[in-house]
N, C-alpha and C positions, 0 to 999 in steps of 0.2 A: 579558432575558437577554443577558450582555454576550457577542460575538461575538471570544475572545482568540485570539490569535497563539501556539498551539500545539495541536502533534498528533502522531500516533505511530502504531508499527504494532506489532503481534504478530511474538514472535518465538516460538526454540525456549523454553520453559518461562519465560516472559516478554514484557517490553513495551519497549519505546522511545519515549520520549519527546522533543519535539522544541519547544524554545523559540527566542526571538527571538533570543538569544545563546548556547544550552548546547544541549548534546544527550546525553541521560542513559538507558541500558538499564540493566532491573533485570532480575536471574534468579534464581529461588527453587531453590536445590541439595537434593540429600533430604536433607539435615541439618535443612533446614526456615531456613536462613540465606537472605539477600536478597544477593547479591553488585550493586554497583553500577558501572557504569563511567561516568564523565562527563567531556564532552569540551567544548570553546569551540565553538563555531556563528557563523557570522556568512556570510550568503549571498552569490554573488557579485551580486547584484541589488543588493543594499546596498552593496557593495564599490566596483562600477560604474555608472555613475548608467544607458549605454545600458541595460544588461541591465534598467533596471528599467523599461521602456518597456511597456506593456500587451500582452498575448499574448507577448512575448519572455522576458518573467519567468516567464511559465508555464511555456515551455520549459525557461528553463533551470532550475526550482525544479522540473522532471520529472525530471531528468536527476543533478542536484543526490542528490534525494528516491532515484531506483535505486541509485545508489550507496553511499550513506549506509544504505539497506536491506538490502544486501547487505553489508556491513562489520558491520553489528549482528545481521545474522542471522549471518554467520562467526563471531562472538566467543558468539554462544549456543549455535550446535552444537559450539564447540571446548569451552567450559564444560560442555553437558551430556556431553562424549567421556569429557573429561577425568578429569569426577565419576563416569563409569561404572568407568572403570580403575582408579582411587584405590579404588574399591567392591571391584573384584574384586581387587585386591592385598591387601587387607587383609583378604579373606575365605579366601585362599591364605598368606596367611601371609609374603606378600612385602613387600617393599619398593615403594613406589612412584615411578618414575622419569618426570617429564614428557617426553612423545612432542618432538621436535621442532615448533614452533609454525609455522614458515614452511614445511616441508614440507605442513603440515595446511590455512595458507593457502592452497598453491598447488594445492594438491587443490581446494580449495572454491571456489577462482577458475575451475578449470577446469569444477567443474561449471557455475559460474553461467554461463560463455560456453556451455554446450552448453545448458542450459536456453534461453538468451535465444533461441539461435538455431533452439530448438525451434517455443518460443512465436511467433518470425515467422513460421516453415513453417507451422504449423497454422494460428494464429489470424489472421494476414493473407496470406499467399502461396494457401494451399487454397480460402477463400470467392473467392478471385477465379478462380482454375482449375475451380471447380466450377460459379460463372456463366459463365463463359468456354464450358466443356463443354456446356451448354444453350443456347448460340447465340442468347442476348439482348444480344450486347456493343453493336448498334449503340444500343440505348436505355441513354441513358447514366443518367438516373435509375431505369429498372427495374434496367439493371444492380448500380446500387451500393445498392437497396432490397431487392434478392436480397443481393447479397455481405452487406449489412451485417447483415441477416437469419440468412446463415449463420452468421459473424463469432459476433453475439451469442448465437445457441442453444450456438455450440461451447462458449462461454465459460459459457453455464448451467450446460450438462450435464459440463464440467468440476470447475466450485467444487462441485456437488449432489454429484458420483458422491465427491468428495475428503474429502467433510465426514464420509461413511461411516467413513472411518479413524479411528482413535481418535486416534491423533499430530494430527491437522490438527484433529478435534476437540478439542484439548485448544488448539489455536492458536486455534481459534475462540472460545472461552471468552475466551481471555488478549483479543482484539480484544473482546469485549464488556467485560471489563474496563478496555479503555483509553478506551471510551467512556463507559462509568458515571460514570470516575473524572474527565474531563474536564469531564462534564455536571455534576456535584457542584461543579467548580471555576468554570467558568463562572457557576452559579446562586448560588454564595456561598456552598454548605453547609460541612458539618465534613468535612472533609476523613476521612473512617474508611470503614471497608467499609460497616457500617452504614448510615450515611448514601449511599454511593455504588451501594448495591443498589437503594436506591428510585430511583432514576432509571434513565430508557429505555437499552436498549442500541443503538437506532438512530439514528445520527449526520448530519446533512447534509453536511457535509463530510466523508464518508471515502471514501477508496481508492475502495471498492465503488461509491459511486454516482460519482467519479472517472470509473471503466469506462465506465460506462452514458453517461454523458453524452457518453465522445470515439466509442461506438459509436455513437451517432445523431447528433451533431456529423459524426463522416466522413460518413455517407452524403450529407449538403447538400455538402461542400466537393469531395469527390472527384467527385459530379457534375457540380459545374460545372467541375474541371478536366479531367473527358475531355468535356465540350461543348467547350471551350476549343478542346482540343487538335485536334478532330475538326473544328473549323471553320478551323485554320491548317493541319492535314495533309490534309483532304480526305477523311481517311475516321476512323472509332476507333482506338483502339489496340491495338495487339495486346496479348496477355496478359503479354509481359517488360516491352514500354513502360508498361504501364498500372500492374506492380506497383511499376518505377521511379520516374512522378510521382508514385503515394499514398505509398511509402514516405515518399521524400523530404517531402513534407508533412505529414508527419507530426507534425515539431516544431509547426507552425502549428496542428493539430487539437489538441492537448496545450495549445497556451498557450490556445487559444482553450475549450476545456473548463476549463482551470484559474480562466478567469476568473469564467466562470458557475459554478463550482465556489462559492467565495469569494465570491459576490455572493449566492449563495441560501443561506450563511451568515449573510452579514449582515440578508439580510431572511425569514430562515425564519417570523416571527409573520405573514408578507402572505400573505393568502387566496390570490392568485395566484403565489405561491412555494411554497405549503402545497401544494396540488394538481400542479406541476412536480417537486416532488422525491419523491414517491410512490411513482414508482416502483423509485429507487433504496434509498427506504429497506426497501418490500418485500423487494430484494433481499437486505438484507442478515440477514434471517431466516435467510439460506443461510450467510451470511460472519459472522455474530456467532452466541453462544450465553450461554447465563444463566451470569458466571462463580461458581465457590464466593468465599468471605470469603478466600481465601488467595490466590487470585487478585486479589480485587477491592486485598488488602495490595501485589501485587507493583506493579499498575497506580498505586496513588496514591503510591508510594516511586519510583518512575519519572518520577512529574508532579513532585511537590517537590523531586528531585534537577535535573531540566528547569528547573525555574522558582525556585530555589533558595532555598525555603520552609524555613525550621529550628525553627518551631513544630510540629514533627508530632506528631498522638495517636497514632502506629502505636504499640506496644510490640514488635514484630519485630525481632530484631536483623539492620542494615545491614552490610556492611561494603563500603567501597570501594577499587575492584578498578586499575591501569593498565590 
């Protein structure tokens, strides 16, 4: 199975697809139409020869990847607003007037900074305040085997209690479909729902086992930075020093997860790669779901827009969007 240079994420009512040079999100509107948007790609890792130095590229292909996530999730919550309005004007007998779009961006930007900064509170500033609380800080590896312990249950009991919702379930669907539709692509098949339903919806390379990996990655590295620290200052750290070395290293757990990411891509057939990523594909029982044929349509109209394939057997009609 050949191990290619593209992936993607679930959006609202849709997928995103992500190649070596494009980057294409499809959205299925109730008309039952695929609206597409596709954009040039080219990373700065490629751009810049530093940036493409091992663990550095992780970083910034992390950073890179939030942003670019958060741009294609904007453009599908504004499509699905959009398509609600257009719905209800036309069901009142009005006229339908496009809302201002950069008003709407700067809404969605605002949420995304209160999200981000949610996501530090809880899932990295809390597990270390709540090891902090129980007076294990001078064991710098129980310490960070507890935090990272916390860390990862938050993060279970996060994506399990989300999956409940039917909206995130309907995102989880679209994420099994951008795996189907990949694994199809990868394996050489026909590119159609059909063909893309027989194949698994768990990915080694996604997002999800992403997680998993920089949550057991931190716990080695941040332990041996407050060893570190505790043998130049004399004592541990306290709990605002100690959230400011892990933050800050952060970039480094991300590239250094990123590589291992990508490495157990390329050798996912090795017995001992087969047994390492296990557990992240488990996880993503919780972060994928079986998607319909209409779904598994949007995910591979999203891969061939990405990878700019013009043979397609869809018969769905496309149209592409600015």
């Amino acid at each position: 199975m050949a191990d290619l240079n593209v992936g993607g994420q679930a959006v609202i009512e849709g997928v995103m697809m992500r190649s070596k040079d494009r980057i294409a999100t499809a959205v299925r509107i109730p008309n039952g139409e695929i609206l597409i948007k596709t954009e040039p790609y080219r990373s700065l890792a490629s751009r810049h020869k530093i940036l493409g130095i091992p663990i550095l590229r992780g970083a910034v292909v992390f950073v890179e990847m939030l942003i670019i996530g958060m741009r294609t999730l904007n453009f599908s919550a504004e499509t699905a607003v959009a398509e609600i309005e257009k719905e209800e004007a036309v069901k009142n007998g009005e006229e339908y007037v496009p809302k201002d779009q950069k008003r709407n961006s700067w809404y969605m930007g605002l949420t995304a900074v209160v999200a981000f900064v949610l996501g530090i509170a809880i899932f990295f500033y809390l597990p270390l305040a709540i090891a902090s609380w129980l007076h294990i800080s001078r064991e710098a590896i129980g310490f960070n085997l507890l935090a990272g312990g916390i860390r990862l249950t938050l993060f279970l009991l996060y994506v399990w209690g989300i999956s409940w919702f039917r909206d995130f379930y309907r995102i989880f669907q679209y994420h099994g479909a951008e795996h189907k539709s990949i694994y199809a692509y990868e394996m050489g098949d026909d590119l159609t729902p059909e063909r893309a339903a027989r194949h698994t919806r768990f990915h080694p390379r996604c997002g999800t086992s992403f997680v998993l990996i920089v949550a057991l990655l931190a716990i080695a590295i941040y332990a041996i930075a407050d060893t570190l620290y505790a043998v130049w200052a004399g004592n541990p750290p306290a709990l605002g020093t100690r959230f400011a070395i892990h933050f800050s290293l952060l970039p480094i757990v991300a590239g250094a997860s990123y590589e291992l990411l990508k490495l157990s891509g390329r050798t996912r057939d090795n017995i001992i790669t087969k047994t390492l990523i296990q557990p992240g594909l488990w996880l993503q029982r919780i972060t994928t779901k079986e998607p319909s044929m209409d779904q598994l349509e949007v995910g591979i109209a999203a891969l061939e827009a990405a990878e700019g394939i013009t043979n397609s057997q869809l018969t769905c009609k496309r149209t592409p969007v600015s």
